[in-house]
MIVO-175005 format. One record per residue (C-alpha): residue number from 1; residue in three letters; chain; x, z, y. Coordinates in steps of 0.5 Angstrom, whole numbers, plus 500, padded with zeros to 3 digits. Last residue first. Example, Ala and Ser with C-alpha at 12.3 -4.5 7.8 and 13.67 -1.06 7.14 Angstrom:
BEGIN
[2, SER, A, [527, 514, 498]],
[1, ALA, A, [525, 516, 491]],
//
This chain:
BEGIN
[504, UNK, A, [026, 529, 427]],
[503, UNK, A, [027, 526, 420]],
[502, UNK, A, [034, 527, 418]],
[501, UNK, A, [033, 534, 420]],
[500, UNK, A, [026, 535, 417]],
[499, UNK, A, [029, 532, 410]],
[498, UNK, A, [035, 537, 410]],
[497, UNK, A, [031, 543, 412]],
[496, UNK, A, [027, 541, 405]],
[495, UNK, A, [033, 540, 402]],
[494, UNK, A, [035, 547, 404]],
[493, UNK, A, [029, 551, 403]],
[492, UNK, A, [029, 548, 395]],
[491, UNK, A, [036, 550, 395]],
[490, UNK, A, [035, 557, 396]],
[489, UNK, A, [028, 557, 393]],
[488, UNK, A, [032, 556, 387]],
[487, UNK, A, [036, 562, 388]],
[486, UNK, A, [031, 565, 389]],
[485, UNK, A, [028, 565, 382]],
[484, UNK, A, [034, 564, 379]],
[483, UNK, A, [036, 571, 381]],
[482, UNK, A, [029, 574, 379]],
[481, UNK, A, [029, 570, 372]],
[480, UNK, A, [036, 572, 371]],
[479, UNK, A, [036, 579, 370]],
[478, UNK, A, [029, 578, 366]],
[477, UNK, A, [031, 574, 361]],
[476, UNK, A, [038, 577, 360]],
[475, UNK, A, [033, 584, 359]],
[474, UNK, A, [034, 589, 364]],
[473, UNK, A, [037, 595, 363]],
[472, UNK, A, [043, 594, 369]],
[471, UNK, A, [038, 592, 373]],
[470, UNK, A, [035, 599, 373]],
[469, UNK, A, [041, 601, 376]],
[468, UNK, A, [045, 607, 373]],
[467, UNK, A, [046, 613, 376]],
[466, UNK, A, [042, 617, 371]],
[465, UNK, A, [047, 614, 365]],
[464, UNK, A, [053, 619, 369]],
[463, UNK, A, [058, 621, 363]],
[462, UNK, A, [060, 627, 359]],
[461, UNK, A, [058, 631, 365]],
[460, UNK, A, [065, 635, 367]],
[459, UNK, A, [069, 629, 365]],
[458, UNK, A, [063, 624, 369]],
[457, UNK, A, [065, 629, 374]],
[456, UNK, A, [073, 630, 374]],
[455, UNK, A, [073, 622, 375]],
[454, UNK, A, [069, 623, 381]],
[453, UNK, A, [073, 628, 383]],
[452, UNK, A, [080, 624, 383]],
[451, UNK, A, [077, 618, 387]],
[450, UNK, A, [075, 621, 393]],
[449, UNK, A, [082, 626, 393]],
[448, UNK, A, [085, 619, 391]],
[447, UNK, A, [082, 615, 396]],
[446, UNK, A, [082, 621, 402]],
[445, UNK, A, [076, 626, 404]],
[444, UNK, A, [071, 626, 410]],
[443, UNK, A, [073, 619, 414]],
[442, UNK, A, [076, 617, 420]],
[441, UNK, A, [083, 613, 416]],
[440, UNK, A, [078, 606, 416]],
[439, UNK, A, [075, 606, 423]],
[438, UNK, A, [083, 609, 426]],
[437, UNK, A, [085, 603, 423]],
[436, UNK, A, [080, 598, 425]],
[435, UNK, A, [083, 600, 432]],
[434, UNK, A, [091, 599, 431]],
[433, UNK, A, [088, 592, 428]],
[432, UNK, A, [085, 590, 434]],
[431, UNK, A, [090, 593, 439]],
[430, UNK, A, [095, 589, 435]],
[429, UNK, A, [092, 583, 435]],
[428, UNK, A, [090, 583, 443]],
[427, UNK, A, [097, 584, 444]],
[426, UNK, A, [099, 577, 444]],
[425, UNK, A, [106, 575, 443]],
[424, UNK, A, [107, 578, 436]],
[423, UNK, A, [100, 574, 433]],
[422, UNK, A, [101, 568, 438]],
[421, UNK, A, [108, 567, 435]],
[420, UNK, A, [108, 567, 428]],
[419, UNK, A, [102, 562, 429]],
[418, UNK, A, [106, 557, 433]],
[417, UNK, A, [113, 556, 428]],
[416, UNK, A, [107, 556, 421]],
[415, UNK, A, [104, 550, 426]],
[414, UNK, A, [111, 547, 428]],
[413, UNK, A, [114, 548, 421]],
[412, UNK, A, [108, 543, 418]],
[411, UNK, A, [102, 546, 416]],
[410, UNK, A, [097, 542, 410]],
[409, UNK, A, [098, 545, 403]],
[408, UNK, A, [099, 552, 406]],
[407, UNK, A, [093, 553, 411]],
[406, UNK, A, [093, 558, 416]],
[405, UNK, A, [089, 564, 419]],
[404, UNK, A, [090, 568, 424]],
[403, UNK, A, [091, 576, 423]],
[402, UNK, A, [087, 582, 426]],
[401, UNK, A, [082, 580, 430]],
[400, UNK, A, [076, 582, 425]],
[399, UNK, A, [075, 574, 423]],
[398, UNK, A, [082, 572, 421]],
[397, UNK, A, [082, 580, 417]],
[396, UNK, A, [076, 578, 413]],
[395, UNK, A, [078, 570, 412]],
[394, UNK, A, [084, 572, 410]],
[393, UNK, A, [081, 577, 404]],
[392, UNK, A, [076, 571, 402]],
[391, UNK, A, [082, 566, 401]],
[390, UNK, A, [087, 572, 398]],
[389, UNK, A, [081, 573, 393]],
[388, UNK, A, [083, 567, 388]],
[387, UNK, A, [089, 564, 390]],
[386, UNK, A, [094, 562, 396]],
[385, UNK, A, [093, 565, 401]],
[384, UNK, A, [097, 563, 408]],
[383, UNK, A, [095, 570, 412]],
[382, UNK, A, [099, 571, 419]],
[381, UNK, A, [098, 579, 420]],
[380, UNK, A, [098, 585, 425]],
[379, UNK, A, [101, 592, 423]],
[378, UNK, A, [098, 597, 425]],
[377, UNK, A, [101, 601, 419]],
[376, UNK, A, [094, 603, 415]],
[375, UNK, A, [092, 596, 416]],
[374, UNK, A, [099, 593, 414]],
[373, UNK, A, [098, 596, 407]],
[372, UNK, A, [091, 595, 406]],
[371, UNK, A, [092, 587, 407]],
[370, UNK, A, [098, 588, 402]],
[369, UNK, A, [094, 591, 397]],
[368, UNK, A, [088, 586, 398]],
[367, UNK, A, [092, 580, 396]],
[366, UNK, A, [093, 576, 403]],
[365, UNK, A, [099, 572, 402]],
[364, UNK, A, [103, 575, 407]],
[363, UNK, A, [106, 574, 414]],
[362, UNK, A, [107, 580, 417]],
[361, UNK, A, [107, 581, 424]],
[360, UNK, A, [111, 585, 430]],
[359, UNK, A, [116, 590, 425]],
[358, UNK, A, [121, 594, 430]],
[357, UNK, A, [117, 600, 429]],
[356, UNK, A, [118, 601, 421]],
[355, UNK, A, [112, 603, 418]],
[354, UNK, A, [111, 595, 415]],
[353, UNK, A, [118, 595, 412]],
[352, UNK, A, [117, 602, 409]],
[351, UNK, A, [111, 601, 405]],
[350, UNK, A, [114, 594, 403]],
[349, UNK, A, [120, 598, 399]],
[348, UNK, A, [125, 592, 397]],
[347, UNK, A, [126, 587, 392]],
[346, UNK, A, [129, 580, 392]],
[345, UNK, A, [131, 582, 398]],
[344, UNK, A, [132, 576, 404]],
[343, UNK, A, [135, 577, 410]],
[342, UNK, A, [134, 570, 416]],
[341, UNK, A, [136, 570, 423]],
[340, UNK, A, [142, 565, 421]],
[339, UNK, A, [137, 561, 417]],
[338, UNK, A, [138, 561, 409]],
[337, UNK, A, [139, 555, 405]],
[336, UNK, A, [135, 550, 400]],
[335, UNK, A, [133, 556, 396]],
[334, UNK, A, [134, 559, 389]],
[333, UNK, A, [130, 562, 385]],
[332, UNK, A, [124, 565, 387]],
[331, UNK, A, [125, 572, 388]],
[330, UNK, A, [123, 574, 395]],
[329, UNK, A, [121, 579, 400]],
[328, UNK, A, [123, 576, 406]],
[327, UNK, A, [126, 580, 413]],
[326, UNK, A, [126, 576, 419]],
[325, UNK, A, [129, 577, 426]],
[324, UNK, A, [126, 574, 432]],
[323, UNK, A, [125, 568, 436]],
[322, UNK, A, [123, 563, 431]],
[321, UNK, A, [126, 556, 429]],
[320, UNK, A, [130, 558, 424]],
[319, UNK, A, [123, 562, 420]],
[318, UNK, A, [121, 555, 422]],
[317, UNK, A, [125, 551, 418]],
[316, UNK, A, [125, 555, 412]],
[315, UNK, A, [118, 556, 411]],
[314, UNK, A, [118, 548, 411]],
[313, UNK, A, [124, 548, 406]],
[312, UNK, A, [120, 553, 402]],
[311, UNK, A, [113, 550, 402]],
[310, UNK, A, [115, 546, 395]],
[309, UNK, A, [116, 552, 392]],
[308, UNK, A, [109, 554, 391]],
[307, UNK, A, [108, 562, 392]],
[306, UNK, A, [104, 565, 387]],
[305, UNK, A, [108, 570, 386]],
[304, UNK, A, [107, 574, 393]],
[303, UNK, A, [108, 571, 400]],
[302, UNK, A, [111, 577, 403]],
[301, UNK, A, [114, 575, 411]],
[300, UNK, A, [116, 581, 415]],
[299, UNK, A, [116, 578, 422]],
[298, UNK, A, [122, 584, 425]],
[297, UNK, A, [124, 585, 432]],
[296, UNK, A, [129, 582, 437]],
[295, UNK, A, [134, 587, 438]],
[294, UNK, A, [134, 588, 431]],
[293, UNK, A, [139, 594, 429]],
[292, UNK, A, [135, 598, 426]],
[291, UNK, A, [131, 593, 420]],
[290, UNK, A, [137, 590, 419]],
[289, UNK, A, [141, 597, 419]],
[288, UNK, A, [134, 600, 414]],
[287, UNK, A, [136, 594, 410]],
[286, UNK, A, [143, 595, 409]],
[285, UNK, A, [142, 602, 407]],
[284, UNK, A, [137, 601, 401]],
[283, UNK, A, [129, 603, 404]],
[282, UNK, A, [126, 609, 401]],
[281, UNK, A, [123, 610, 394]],
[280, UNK, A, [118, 616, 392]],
[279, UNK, A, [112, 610, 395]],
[278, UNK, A, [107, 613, 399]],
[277, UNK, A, [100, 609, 397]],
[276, UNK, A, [094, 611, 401]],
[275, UNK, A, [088, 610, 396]],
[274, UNK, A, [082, 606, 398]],
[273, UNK, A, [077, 609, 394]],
[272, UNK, A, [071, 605, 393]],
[271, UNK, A, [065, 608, 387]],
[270, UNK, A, [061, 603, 384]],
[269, UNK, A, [056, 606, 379]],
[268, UNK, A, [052, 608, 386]],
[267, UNK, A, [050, 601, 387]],
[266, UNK, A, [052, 594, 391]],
[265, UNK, A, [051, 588, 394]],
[264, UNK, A, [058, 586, 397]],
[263, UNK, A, [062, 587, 402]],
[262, UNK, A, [069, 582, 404]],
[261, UNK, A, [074, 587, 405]],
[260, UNK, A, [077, 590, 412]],
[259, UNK, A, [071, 595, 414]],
[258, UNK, A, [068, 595, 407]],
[257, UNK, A, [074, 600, 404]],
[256, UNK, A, [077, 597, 397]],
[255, UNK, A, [080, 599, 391]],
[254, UNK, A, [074, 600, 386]],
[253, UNK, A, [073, 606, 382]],
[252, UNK, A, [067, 602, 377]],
[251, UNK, A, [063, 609, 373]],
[250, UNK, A, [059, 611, 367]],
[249, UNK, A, [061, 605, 363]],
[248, UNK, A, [054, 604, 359]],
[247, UNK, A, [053, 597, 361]],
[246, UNK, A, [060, 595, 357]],
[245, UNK, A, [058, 599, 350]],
[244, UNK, A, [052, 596, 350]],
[243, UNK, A, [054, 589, 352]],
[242, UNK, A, [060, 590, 347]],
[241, UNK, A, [055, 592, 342]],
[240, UNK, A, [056, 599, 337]],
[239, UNK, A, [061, 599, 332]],
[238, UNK, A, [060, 599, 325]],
[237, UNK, A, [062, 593, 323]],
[236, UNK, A, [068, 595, 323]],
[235, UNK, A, [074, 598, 329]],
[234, UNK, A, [078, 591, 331]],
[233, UNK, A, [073, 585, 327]],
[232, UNK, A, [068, 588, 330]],
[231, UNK, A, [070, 588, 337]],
[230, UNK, A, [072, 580, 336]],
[229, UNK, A, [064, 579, 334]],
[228, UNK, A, [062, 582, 340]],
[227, UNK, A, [067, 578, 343]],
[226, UNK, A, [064, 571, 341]],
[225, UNK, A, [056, 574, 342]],
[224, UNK, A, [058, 577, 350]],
[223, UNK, A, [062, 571, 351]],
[222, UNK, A, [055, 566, 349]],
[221, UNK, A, [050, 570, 353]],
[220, UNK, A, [055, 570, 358]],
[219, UNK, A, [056, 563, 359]],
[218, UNK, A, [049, 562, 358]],
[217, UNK, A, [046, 565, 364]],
[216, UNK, A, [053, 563, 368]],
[215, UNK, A, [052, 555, 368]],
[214, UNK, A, [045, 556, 371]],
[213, UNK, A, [048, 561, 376]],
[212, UNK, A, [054, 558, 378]],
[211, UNK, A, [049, 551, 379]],
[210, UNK, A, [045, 555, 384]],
[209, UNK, A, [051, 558, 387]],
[208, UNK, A, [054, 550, 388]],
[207, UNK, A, [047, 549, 390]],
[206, UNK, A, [048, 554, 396]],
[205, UNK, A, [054, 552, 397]],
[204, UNK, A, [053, 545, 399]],
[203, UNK, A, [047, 547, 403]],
[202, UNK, A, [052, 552, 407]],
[201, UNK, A, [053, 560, 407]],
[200, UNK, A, [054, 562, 414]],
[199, UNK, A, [049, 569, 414]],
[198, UNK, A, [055, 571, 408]],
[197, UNK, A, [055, 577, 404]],
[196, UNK, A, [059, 575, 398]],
[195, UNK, A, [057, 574, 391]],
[194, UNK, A, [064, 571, 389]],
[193, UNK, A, [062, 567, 384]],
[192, UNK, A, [056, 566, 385]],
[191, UNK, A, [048, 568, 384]],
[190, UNK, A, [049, 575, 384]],
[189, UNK, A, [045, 581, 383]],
[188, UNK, A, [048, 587, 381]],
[187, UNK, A, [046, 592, 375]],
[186, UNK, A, [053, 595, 374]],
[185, UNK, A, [055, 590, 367]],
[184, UNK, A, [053, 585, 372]],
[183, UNK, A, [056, 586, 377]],
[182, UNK, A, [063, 587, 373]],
[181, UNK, A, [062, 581, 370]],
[180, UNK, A, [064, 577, 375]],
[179, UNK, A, [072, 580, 376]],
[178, UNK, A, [072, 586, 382]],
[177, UNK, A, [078, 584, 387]],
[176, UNK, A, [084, 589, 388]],
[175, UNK, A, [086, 595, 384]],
[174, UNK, A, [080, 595, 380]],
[173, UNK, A, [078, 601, 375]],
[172, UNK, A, [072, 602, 369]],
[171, UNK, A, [071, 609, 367]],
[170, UNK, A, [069, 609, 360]],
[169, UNK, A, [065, 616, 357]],
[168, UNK, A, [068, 617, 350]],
[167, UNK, A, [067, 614, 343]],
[166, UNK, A, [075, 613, 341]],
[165, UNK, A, [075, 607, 337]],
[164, UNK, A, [068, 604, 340]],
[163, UNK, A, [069, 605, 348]],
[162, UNK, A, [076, 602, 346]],
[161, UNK, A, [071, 595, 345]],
[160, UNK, A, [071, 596, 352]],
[159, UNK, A, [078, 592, 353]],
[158, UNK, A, [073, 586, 351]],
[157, UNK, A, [070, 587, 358]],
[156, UNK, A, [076, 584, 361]],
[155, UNK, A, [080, 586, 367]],
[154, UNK, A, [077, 593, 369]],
[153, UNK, A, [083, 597, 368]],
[152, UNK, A, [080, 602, 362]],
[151, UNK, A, [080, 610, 364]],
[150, UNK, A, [078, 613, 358]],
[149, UNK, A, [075, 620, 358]],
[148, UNK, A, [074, 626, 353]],
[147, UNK, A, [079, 623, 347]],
[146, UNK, A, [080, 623, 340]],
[145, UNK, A, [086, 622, 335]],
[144, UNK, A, [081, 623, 328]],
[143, UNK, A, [083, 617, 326]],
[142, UNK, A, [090, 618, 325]],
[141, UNK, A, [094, 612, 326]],
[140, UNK, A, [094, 612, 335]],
[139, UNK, A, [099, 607, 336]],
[138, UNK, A, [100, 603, 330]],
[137, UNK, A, [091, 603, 330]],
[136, UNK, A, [091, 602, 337]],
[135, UNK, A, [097, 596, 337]],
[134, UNK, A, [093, 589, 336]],
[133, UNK, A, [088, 592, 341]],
[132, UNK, A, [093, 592, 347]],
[131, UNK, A, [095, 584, 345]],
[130, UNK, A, [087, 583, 345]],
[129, UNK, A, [085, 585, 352]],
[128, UNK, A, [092, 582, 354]],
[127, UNK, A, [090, 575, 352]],
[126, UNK, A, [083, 576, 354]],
[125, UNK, A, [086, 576, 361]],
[124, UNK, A, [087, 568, 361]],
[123, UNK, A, [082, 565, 357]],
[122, UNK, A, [077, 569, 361]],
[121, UNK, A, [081, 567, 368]],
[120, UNK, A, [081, 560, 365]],
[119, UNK, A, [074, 559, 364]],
[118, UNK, A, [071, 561, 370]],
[117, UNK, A, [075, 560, 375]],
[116, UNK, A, [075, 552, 373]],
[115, UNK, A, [068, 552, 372]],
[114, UNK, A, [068, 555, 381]],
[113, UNK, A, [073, 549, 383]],
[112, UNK, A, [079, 553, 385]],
[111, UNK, A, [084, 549, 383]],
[110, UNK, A, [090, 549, 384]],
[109, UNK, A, [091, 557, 384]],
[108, UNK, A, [087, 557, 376]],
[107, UNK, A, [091, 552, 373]],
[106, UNK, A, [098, 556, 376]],
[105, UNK, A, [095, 562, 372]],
[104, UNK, A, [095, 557, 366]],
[103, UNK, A, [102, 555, 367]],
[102, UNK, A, [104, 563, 368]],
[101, UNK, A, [101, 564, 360]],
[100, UNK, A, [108, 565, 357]],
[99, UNK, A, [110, 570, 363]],
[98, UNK, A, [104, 574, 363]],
[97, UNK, A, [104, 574, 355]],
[96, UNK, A, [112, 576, 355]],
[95, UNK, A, [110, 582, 360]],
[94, UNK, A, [104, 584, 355]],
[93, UNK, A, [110, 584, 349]],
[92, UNK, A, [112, 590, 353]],
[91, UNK, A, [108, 596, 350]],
[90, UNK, A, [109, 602, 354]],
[89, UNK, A, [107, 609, 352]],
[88, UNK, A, [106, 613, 358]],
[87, UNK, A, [105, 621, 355]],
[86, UNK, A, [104, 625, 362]],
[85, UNK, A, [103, 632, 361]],
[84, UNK, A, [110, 634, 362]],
[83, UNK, A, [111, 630, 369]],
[82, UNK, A, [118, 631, 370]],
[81, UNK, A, [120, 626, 366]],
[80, UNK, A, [117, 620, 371]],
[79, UNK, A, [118, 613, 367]],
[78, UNK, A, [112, 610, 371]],
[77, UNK, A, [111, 605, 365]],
[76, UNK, A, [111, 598, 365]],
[75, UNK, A, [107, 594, 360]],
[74, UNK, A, [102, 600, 361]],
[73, UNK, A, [098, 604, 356]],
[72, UNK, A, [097, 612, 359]],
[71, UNK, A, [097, 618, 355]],
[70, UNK, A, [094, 624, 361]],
[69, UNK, A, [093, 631, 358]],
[68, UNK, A, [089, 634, 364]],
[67, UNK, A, [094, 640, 368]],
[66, UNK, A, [092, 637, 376]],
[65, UNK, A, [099, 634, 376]],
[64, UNK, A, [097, 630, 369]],
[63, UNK, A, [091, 627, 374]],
[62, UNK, A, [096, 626, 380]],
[61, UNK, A, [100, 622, 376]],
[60, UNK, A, [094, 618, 372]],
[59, UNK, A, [092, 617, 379]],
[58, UNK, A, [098, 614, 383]],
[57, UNK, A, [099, 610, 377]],
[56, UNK, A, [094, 606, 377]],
[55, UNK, A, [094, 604, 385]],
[54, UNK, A, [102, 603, 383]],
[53, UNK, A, [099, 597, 377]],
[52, UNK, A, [097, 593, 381]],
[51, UNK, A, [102, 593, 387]],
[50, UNK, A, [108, 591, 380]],
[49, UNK, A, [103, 587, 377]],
[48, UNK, A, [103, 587, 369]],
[47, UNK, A, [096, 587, 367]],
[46, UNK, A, [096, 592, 361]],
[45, UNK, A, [094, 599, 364]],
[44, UNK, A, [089, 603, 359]],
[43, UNK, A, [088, 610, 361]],
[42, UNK, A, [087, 615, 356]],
[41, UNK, A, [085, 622, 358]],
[40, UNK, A, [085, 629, 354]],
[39, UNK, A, [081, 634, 359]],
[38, UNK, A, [083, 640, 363]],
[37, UNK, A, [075, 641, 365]],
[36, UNK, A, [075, 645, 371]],
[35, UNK, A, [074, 651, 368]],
[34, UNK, A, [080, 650, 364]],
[33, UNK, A, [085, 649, 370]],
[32, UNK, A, [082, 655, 374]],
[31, UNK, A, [084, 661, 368]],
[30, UNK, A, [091, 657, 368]],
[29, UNK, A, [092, 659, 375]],
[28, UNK, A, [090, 666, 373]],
[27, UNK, A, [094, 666, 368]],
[26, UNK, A, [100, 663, 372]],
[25, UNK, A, [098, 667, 377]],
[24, UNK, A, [098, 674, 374]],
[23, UNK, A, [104, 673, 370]],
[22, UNK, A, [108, 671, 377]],
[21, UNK, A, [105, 678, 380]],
[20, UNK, A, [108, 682, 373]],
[19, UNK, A, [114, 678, 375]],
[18, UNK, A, [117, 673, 370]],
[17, UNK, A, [123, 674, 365]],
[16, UNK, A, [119, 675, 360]],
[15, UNK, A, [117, 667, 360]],
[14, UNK, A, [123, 665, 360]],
[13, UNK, A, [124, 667, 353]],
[12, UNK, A, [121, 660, 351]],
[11, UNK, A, [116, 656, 356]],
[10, UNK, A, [116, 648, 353]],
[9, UNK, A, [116, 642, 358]],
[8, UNK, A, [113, 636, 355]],
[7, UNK, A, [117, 630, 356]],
[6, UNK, A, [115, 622, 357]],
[5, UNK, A, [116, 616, 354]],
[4, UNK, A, [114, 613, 348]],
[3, UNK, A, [116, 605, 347]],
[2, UNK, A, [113, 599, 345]],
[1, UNK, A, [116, 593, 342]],
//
């Protein structure tokens, strides 16, 4: 069910072979790694996404390279030996939830009404929260087994409830979107689901965010009860609340950067990183000839898991239609047929793909990482979202210049056959998004150094509760009252214009 990967060097008589100038250095080098606080980390990983979890495991490689102790819970480890401070420990039944749960995701994508989002996101990654906790006593029997920091994976707040186990400070991390109730743990109004910026926020959206709110309030109240109840059962009636032990993280590091990301309120809790991930793989030989031997160019298309199969033959028709060669990351079943010009992977290297010269546009879902991906390459992109973030996350990059939008449900071949070509034609998209990634890479440190010296503060100050919103203190009640507040003003101005529009 689980395994321990992972391999701890060990020095015997070599040592008395090393020079009196290698001793030197290996005590001095060790002297700086304990006044940097060498600390044992645990960090939870269970959602098994691929592009997700390469953000994670960028960190916990370079935090066990820095000489922590670093013991990571993953359903799919890094398996690097060489990295003998890395302890991963997999636990593979969290795959088989992703798969048995895969309807219930789908129930999500279908429908976007913001009820729906709520329950089945929760109903959904609970199951993992609790598969991890079902395995802390097996994993870690000896009650004393302690730790100087938690790195959880911001996916559910019952996940917090490890807080109580091992009573250590928490760090909360997000490779793409930050779930609903992370604001609230933080101290962030919001009165939707999304809480995005937006001065083009219609009447119809107002009162959905009005009734968002009002159906939250008690929705938070009621989960927080339930999973409080859930926290207790795993570690004793002891254990602190959830809510106390979920307002009490010390830090959320955050995936994104505002230039190419939907901007939110935000506090100083809420750290954005933007890692730049290099891959160890390379290309496999017959892509990389693909790739070379385009006299055409390249459109790399990557639609992700959440792709509707019933769009396939559409997509096929005018991939043959394009005046250029396409290489598509999928692994989808079988397909009605495959057009001349036309190279499908079920696996390759995205980075590489996208950092090739030949390569003119991307046709991509819009998950954050992927937006990230092709900023960083100069590559522009079409962006055919399916779920969640993607919605938002294209209509930043349609609204930056850098992509074009379209619309899966109703495209036809022609449609998808114009837009491909309008992007790779058309030099405008290319010199918009070569610019916003001069504006994203002109900054005074990189996401992991960022990231890495965050983490190594609340290490060094066991946590960081003066940097706490005062919001994140307040009573349910008064929280609530603030933001209910305004948001009945919201809709009251919006019934009033309405009236004296319909009246002029």
């Amino acid at each position: 069910m689980f395994t321990r990967i992972g391999r701890f060097r060990t020095y015997g008589d070599d040592i008395m072979n090393l020079s009196v100038k290698s001793i030197f250095l290996l005590v001095f080098g060790t002297t700086l790694i304990s006044s940097s606080h060498s600390a044992k980390i645990l960090c939870v990983f269970p959602v098994p996404s691929p592009s997700v979890l390469t953000v994670y495991q960028v960190i916990s490689k370079e935090l066990s390279l820095r000489g922590h102790q670093v013991t990571v819970i993953t359903s799919k480890p890094l398996n690097d030996h060489s990295l003998s401070n890395l302890t991963e420990i997999e636990i593979s039944t969290l795959n088989d939830i992703e798969r048995r749960n895969r309807p219930q995701m789908e129930m999500i994508f279908k429908n976007e009404f913001f009820l729906n989002r709520l329950f089945y996101y929760e109903q959904y990654f609970i199951n993992f929260a609790e598969e991890v906790l079902d395995h802390v006593d097996s994993l870690f029997p000896d009650p004393s087994t302690n730790f100087d920091l938690l790195i959880l994976e911001n996916f559910h707040q019952l996940i917090y409830s490890l807080g109580c186990r091992f009573k250590a400070p928490i760090i909360g991390i997000n490779s793409d979107f930050i779930p609903v109730f992370v604001y609230d743990q933080l101290g962030i109004p919001s009165v939707d689901f999304s809480t995005t910026i937006d001065n083009n926020v219609s009447f119809f959206n107002n009162v959905i965010n009005f009734i968002g709110t009002l159906v939250k309030v008690p929705h938070s109240l009621y989960t927080l009860y339930t999973l409080d109840k859930k926290s207790k059962r795993y570690f004793g009636k002891d254990c602190p609340n959830i809510e106390d032990i979920v307002y009490n993280v010390s830090l959320v590091l955050m995936n994104t950067n505002p230039v190419i990301n939907s901007q939110h309120l935000s506090v100083p809790k809420l750290v954005p990183i933007l890692l730049d991930l290099k891959p160890n793989q390379g290309l496999s030989n017959d892509v990389r000839r693909y790739l070379d031997e385009s006299t055409r160019g390249i459109v790399y298309f990557n639609l992700g898991t959440n792709l509707h199969s019933t769009i396939i033959e559409t997509i096929m028709a005018s991939i043959s239609q394009l005046p250029y060669d396409v290489l598509w990351l999928l692994d989808h079943g079988a397909v009605p047929y495959t057009p001349e010009n036309l190279l499908i992977k079920k696996t390759l290297v995205q980075h590489h793909v996208l950092r090739h010269p030949k390569t003119k546009v991307f046709v991509s879902q819009g998950d954050l990482i992927s937006v990230q991906e092709a900023v960083a390459s100069s590559v522009p992109l079409v962006g055919m979202p399916f779920a969640f973030d993607q919605f938002g996350n294209v209509k930043k990059i349609a609204d930056l210049g850098i992509a074009q939008s379209i619309d899966y449900a109703t495209m036809t071949k022609d449609d998808l056959k114009e837009i491909i070509i309008e992007v790779a034609e058309n030099n405008k998209y290319k010199e918009s998004i070569t610019h916003v990634n001069k504006l994203i890479q002109d900054k005074p440190s990189g996401g992991l150094e960022k990231s890495i010296w965050w983490i190594e503060y609340v290490i060094r100050h066991k946590g960081t509760k003066y940097l706490r919103s005062e919001t994140a203190t307040m009573s349910w009640m008064q929280y609530f009252l603030i933001w209910l507040d305004s948001s009945f003003e919201n809709v009251l101005g919006c019934l009033y214009n309405t009236y004296e529009y319909m009246h002029f």
